[in-house]
VOMIDO-906407 format. One line per 8 residues: number of its first residue (from 1); their letters; for each residue y, x negated, z negated of N, C-alpha, C. Coordinates in steps of 0.02 Angstrom, whole numbers, plus 50000, padded with zeros to 5 digits. Each point is the difference from the previous one (the first is absolute). Last residue first. Layout:
BEGIN
NUM) a) Y/X/Z/Y/X/Z/Y/X/Z | ...
This chain:
BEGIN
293) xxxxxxxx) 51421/51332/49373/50077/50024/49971/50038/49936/50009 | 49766/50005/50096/50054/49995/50040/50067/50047/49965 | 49825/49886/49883/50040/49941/50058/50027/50051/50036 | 49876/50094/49831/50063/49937/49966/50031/49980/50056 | 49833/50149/50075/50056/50048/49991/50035/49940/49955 | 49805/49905/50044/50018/50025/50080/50073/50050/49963 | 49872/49944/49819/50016/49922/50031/50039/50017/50066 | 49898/50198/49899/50050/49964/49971/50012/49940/50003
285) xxxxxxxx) 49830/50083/50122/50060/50049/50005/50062/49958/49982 | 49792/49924/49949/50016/49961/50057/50067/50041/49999 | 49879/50094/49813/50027/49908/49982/50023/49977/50070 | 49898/50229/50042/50073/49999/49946/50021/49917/49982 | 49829/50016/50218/49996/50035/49925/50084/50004/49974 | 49901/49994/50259/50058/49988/49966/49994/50014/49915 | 49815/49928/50163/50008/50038/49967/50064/49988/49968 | 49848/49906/50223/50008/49997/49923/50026/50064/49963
277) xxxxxxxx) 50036/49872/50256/49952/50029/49964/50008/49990/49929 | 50138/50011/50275/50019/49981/49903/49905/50035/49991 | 50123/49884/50252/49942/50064/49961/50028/49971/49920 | 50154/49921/50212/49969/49982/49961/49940/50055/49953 | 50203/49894/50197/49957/50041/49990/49934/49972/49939 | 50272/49891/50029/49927/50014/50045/49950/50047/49973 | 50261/49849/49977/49973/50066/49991/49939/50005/50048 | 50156/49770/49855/49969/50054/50085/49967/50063/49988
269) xxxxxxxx) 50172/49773/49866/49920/50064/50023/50015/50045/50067 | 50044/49725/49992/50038/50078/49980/49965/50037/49992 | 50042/49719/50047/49965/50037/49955/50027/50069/50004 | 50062/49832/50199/50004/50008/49915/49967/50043/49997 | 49917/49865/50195/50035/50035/49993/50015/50020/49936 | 49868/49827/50099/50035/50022/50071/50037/50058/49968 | 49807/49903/49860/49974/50045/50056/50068/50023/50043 | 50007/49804/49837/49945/50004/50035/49981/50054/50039
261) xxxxxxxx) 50222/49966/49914/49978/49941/50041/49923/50015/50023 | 50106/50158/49846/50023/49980/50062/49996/49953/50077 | 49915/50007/49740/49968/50052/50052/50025/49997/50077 | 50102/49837/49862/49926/50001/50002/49958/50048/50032 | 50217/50045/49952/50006/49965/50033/49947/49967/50036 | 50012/50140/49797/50013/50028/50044/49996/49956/50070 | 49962/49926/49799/49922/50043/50025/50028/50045/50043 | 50168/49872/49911/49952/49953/50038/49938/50033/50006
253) xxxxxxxx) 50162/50133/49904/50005/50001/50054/49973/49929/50012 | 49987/50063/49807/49959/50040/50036/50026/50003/50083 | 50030/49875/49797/49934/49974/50039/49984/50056/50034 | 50230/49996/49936/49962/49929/50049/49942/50008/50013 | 50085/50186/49846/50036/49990/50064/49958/49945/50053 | 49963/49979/49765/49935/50026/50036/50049/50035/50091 | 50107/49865/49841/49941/49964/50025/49969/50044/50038 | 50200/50062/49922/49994/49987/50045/49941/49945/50033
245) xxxxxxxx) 49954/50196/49829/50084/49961/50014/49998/49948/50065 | 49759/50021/49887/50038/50026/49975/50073/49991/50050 | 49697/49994/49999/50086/49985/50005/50049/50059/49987 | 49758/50021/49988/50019/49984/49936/50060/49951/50015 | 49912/50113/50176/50014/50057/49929/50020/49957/49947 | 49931/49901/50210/50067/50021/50002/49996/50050/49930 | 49835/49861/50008/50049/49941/50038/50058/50063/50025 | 49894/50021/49746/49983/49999/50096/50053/49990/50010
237) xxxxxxxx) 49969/50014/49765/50023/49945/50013/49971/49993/50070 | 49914/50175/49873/49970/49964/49981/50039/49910/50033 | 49973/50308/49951/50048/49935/50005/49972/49952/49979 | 49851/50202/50121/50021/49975/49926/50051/49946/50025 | 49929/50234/50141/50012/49908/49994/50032/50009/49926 | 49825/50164/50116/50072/50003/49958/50008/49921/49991 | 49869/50180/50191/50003/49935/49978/50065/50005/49954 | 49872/50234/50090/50061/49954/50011/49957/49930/49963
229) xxxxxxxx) 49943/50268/50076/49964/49960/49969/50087/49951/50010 | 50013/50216/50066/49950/50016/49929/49995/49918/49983 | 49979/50041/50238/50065/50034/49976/49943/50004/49917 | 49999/49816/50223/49971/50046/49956/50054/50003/49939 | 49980/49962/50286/50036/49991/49928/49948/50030/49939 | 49952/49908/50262/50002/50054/49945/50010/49978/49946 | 49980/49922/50282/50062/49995/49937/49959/50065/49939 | 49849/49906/50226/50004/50069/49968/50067/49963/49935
221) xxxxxxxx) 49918/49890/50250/50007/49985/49913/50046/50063/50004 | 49972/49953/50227/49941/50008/49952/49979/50025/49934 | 50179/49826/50132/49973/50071/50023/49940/50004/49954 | 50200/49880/49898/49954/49977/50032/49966/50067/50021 | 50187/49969/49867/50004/50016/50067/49924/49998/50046 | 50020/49987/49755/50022/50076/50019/50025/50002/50079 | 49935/49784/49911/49940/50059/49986/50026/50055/50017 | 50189/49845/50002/49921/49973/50074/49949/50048/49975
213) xxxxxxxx) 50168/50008/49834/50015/50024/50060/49952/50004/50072 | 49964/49905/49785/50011/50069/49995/50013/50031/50073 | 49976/49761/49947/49946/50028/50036/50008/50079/49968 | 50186/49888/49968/49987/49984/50074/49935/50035/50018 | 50087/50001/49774/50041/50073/50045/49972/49978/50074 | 49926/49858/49830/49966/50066/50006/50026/50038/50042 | 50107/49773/49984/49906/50013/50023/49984/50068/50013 | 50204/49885/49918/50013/50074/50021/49912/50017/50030
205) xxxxxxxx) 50003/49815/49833/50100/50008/50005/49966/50096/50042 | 49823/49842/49868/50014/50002/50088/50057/50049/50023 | 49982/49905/49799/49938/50055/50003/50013/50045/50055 | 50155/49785/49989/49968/49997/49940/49967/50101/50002 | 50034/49888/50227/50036/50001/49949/49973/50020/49953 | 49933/49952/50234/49988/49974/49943/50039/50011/49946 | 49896/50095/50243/50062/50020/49924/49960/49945/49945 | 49885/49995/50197/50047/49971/50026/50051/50031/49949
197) xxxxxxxx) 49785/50076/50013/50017/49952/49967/50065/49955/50011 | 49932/50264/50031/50028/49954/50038/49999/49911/49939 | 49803/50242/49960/50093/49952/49980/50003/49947/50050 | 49822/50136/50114/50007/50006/49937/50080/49971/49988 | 49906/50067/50210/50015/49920/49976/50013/49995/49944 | 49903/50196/50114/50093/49994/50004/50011/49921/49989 | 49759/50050/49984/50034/50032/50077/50083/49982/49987 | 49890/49984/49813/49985/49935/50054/50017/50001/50043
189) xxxxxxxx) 49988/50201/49855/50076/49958/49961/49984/49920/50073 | 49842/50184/50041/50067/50024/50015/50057/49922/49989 | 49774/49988/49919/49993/49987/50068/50067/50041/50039 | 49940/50027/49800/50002/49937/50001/50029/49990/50049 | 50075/50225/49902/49932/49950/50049/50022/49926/50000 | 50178/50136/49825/49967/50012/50070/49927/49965/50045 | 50218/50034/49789/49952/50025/50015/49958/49998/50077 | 50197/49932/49802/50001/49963/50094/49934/50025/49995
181) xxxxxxxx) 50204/50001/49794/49905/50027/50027/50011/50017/50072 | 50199/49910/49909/49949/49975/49953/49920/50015/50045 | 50213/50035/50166/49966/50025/49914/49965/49955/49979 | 50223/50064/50216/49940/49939/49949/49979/50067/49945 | 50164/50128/50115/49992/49934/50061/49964/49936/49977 | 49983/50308/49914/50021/49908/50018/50007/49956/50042 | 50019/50281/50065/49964/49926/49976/50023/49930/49970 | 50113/50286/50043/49973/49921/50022/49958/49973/49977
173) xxxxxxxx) 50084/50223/49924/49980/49985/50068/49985/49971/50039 | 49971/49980/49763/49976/50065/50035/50026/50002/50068 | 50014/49801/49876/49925/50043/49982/49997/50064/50011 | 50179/49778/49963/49943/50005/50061/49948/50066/49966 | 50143/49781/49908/50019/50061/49996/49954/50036/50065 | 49967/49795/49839/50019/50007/50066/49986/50055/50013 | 49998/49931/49772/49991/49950/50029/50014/50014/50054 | 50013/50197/49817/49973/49975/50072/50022/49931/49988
165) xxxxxxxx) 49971/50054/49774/50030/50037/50034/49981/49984/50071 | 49895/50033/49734/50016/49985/50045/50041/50009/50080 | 49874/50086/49779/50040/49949/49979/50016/49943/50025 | 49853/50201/50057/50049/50029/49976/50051/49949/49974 | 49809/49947/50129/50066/50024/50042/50036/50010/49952 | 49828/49927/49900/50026/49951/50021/50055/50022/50057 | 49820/50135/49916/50051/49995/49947/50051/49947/50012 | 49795/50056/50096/50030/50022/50021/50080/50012/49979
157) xxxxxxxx) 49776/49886/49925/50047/49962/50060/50066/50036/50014 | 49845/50049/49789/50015/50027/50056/50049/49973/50045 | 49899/49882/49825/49963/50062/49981/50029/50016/50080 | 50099/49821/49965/49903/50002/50026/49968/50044/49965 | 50246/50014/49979/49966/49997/50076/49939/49986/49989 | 50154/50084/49828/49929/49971/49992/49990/50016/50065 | 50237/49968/49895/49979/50031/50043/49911/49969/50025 | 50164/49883/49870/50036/50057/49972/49951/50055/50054
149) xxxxxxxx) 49999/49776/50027/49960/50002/49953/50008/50083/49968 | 50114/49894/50194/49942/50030/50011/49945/50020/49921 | 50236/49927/49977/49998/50065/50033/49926/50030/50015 | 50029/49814/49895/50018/50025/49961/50002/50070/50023 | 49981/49803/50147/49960/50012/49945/49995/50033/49968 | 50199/49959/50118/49937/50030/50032/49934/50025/50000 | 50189/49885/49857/50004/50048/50004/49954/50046/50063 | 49952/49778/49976/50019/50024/49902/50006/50079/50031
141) xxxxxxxx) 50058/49865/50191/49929/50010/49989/49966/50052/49929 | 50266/49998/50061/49925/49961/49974/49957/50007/50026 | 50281/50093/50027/49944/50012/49995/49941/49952/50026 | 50257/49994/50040/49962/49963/49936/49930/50027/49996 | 50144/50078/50167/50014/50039/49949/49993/49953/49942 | 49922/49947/50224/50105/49957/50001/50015/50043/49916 | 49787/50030/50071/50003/49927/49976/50081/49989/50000 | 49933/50218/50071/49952/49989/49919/50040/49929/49994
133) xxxxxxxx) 50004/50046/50236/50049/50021/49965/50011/50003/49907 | 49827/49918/50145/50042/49942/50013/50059/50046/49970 | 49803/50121/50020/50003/49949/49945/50062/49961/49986 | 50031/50244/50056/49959/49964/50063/50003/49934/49920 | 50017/50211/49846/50026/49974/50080/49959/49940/50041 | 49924/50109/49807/50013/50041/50013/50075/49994/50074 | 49740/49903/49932/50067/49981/49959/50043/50062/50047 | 49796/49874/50112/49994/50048/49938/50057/49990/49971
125) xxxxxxxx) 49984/50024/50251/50020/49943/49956/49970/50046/49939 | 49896/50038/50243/50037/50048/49943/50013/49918/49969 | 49894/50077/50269/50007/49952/49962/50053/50008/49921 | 49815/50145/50169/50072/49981/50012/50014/49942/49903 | 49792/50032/50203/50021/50031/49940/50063/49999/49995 | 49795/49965/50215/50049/49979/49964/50031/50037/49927 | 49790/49966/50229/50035/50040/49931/50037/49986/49960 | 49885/50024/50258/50032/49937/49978/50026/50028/49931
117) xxxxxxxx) 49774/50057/50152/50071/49998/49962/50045/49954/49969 | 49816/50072/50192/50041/49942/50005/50053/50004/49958 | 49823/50198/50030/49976/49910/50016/50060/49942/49984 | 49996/50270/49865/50036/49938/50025/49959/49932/50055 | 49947/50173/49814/50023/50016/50045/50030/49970/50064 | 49896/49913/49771/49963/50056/50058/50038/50029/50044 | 50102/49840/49891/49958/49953/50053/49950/50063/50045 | 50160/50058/49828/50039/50016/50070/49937/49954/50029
109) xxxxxxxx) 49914/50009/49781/50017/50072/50025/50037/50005/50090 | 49994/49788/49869/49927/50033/50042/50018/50062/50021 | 50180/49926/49891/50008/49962/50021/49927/50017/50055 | 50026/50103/49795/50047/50014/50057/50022/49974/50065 | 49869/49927/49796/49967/50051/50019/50021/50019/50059 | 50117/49826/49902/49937/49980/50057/49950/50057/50017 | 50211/50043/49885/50015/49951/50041/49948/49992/50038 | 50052/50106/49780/49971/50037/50039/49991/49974/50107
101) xxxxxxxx) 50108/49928/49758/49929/50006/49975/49941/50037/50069 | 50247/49856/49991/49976/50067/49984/49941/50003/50018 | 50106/49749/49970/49974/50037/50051/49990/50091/49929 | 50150/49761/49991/49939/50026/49968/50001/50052/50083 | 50134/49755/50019/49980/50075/50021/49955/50042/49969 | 50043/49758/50010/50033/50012/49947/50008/50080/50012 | 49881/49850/50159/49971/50031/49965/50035/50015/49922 | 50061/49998/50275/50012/49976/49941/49960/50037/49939
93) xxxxxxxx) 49931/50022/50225/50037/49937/50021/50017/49963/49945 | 49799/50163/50043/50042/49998/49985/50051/49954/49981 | 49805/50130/50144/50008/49943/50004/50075/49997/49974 | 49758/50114/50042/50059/50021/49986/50033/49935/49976 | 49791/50072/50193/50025/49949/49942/50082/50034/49959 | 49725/50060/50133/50062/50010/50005/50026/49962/49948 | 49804/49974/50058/49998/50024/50061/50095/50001/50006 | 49871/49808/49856/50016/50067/50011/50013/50031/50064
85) xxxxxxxx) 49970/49771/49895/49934/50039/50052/49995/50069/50012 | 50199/49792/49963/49993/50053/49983/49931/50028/50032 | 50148/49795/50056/49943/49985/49963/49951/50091/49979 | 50198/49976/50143/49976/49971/50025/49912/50002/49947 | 50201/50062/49899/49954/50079/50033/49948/49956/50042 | 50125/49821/49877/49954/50057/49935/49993/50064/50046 | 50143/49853/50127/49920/49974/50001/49956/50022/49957 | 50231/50074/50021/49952/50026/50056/49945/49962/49988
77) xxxxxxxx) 50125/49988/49833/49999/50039/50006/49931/50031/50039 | 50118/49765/49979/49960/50024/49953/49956/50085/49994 | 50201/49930/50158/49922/49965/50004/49937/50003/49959 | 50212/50103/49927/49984/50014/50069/49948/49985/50035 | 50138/49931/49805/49933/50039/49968/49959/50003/50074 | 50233/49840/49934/49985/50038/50021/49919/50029/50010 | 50113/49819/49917/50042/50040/49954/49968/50079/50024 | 49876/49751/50013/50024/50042/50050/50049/50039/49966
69) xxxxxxxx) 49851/49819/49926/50066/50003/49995/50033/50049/50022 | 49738/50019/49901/50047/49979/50066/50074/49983/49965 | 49713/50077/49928/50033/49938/49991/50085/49991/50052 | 49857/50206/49898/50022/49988/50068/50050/49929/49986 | 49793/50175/49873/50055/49950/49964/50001/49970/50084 | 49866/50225/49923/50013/49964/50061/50084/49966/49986 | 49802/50196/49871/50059/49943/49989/49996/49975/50069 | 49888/50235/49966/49998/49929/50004/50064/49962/49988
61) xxxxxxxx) 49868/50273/49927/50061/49953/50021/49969/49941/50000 | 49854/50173/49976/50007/50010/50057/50075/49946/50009 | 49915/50041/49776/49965/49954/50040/49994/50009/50066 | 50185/50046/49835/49966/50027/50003/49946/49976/50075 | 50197/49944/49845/50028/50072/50035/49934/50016/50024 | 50000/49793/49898/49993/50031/49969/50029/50082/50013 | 49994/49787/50137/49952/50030/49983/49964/50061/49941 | 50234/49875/50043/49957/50037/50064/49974/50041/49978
53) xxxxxxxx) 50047/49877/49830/50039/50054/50014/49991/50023/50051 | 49894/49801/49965/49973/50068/49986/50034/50051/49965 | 50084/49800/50132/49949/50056/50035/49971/50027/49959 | 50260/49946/49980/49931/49972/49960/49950/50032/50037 | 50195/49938/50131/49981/50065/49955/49939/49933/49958 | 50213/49835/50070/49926/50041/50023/49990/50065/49968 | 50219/49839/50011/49978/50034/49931/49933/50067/50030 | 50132/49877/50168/50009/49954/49953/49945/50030/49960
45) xxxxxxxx) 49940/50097/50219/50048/50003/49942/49995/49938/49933 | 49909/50072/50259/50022/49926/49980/50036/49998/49942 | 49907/50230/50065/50018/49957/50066/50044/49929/49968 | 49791/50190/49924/50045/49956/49960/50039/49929/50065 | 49851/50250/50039/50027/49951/50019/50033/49967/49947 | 49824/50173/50003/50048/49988/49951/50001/49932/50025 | 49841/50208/50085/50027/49927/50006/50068/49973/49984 | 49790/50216/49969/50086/50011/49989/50006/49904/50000
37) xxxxxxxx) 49834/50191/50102/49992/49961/49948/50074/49989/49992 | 49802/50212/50047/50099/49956/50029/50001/49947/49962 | 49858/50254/50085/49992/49930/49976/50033/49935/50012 | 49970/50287/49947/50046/49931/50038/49981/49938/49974 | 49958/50232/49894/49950/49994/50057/50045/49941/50069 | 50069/50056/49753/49958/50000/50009/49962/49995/50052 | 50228/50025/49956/49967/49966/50055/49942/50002/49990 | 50182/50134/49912/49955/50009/50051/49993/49971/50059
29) xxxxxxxx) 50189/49916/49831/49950/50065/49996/49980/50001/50058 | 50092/49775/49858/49998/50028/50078/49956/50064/49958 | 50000/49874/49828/50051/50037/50017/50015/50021/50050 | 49807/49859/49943/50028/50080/49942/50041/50019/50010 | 49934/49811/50163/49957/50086/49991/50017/50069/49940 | 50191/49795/50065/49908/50008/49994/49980/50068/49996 | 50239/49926/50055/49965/49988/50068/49913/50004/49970 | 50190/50008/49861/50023/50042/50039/49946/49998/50049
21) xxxxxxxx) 49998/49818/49852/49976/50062/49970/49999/50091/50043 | 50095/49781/50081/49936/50000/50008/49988/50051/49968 | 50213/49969/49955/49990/50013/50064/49914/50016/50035 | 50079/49923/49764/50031/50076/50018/49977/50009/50074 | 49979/49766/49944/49964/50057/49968/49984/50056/49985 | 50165/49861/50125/49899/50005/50021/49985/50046/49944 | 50219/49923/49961/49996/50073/50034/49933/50014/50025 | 50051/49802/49875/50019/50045/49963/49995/50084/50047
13) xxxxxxxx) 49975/49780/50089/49918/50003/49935/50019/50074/49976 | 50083/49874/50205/50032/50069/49993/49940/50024/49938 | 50065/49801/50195/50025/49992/49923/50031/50099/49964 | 49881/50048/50227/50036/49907/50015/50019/50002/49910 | 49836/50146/50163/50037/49989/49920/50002/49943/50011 | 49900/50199/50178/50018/49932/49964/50045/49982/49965 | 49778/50173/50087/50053/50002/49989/50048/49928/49984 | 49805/50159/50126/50026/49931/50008/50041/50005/49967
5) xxxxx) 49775/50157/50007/50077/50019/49998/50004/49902/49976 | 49805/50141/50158/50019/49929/49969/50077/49993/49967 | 49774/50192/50073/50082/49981/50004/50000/49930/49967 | 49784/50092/50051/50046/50067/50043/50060/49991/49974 | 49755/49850/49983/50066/50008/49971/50043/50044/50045
């Protein structure tokens, strides 16, 4: 096996399905020669995937039902790369994220170049503002539906920038500070200490920005963005997108405080060195030129 993609779904029947589809063989391009399976965390959800909705993205996917109270994925996480017989793992925190069609090709491509890459994406809302802004508008699920249905992504993934906007601003002179797609050696993500289990908040509050940061400091580790490809979050009622007003205010500064407490300092981006691979096509352009009018 030459990848293990981790992904996890907490009460999410309605976006798995869009999301996995993003991740099988008919729609990833040029993998034919990769061999990957795809581990479909179900982390303690009231309302379970059905496993053969798993299984029906295609017989390289597994189910994996996570009996817990925890609110938090973190543990769950690191013990699905722990378990992994891959060399390398991609490891995605929320699985209400479709993926562009060009992710895990791109993703090997920097492994050839690269001993110690670390590969990241940049993160897109589908809808035409950030989510949590959609929700103070009245805008649905109904109406999210309606949008993607208006645009044949699993004909061409690529179609999903055009009816979409950034999630976290970042892509030509900077870097993100978190992603969806966490690309790297097994034996890299163990070295850093994979997710801090010590975030417990409902899909582990600031987790990602912590081990974002510890990978891009860590000596060694190659940062590469990839240009052309992204993650599109579906609305689905997250622990900060699908707040609203001054709830989501609160829960975001207890993932502020939370962070605070565990690594000694607040949350900020930072600027660091980084390689781009991929291909600016026309559908990424126009996602990169919405955000910065």
């Amino acid at each position: 096996m030459d990848l293990t993609v981790i992904i996890n779904f907490f009460n999410m029947q309605r976006e798995a399905t869009r999301t996995l589809a993003t991740l099988s063989a008919r729609y990833q391009r040029g993998c034919d020669d990769i061999n990957y399976e795809v581990i479909a965390i179900d982390h303690g959800s009231s309302e379970p995937l059905d496993p053969d909705l798993v299984a029906s993205a295609g017989g390289n996917f597994r189910y994996r039902y996570l009996e817990t109270d925890s609110a938090s994925p973190c543990r769950a996480l690191n013990a699905a790369v722990d378990d992994a017989a891959s060399e390398f793992v991609l490891v995605c925190i929320d699985g209400a994220r479709m993926f562009s069609p060009g992710v895990i090709a791109r993703c090997f491509a920097a492994a050839d170049r690269f001993d110690h890459p670390f590969v990241f994406g940049l993160n897109a809302h589908i809808g035409s503002k950030k989510q949590f802004q959609l929700l103070d508008e009245g805008y649905t699920q109904a109406d999210e539906d309606a949008l993607l249905e208006a645009v044949d992504w699993r004909e061409d993934g690529y179609r999903l920038f055009d009816i979409s906007c950034l999630g976290n601003p970042a892509a030509n002179d900077s870097g993100p500070n978190e992603s969806n797609v966490v690309f790297l050696r097994k034996a890299d993500f163990k070295a850093v200490g994979g997710y801090n289990p010590a975030f417990e908040s409902p899909g582990g509050g600031f987790a990602s920005i912590d081990l974002f940061k510890r990978l891009i400091e860590s000596p060694g580790i190659d940062p590469i963005l990839l240009v052309g490809e992204a993650t599109f979050h579906q609305m689905h009622g997250g622990a900060v997108t699908g707040a609203q007003g001054a709830a989501r205010k609160e829960r975001m500064a207890a993932m502020r405080r939370e962070y605070a407490e565990i690594t000694g300092s607040a949350p900020k981006r930072q600027s660091y060195a980084f390689e781009r691979m991929g291909e600016p096509h026309g559908h990424w352009r126009g996602l990169i030129e919405r955000e910065e009018r």
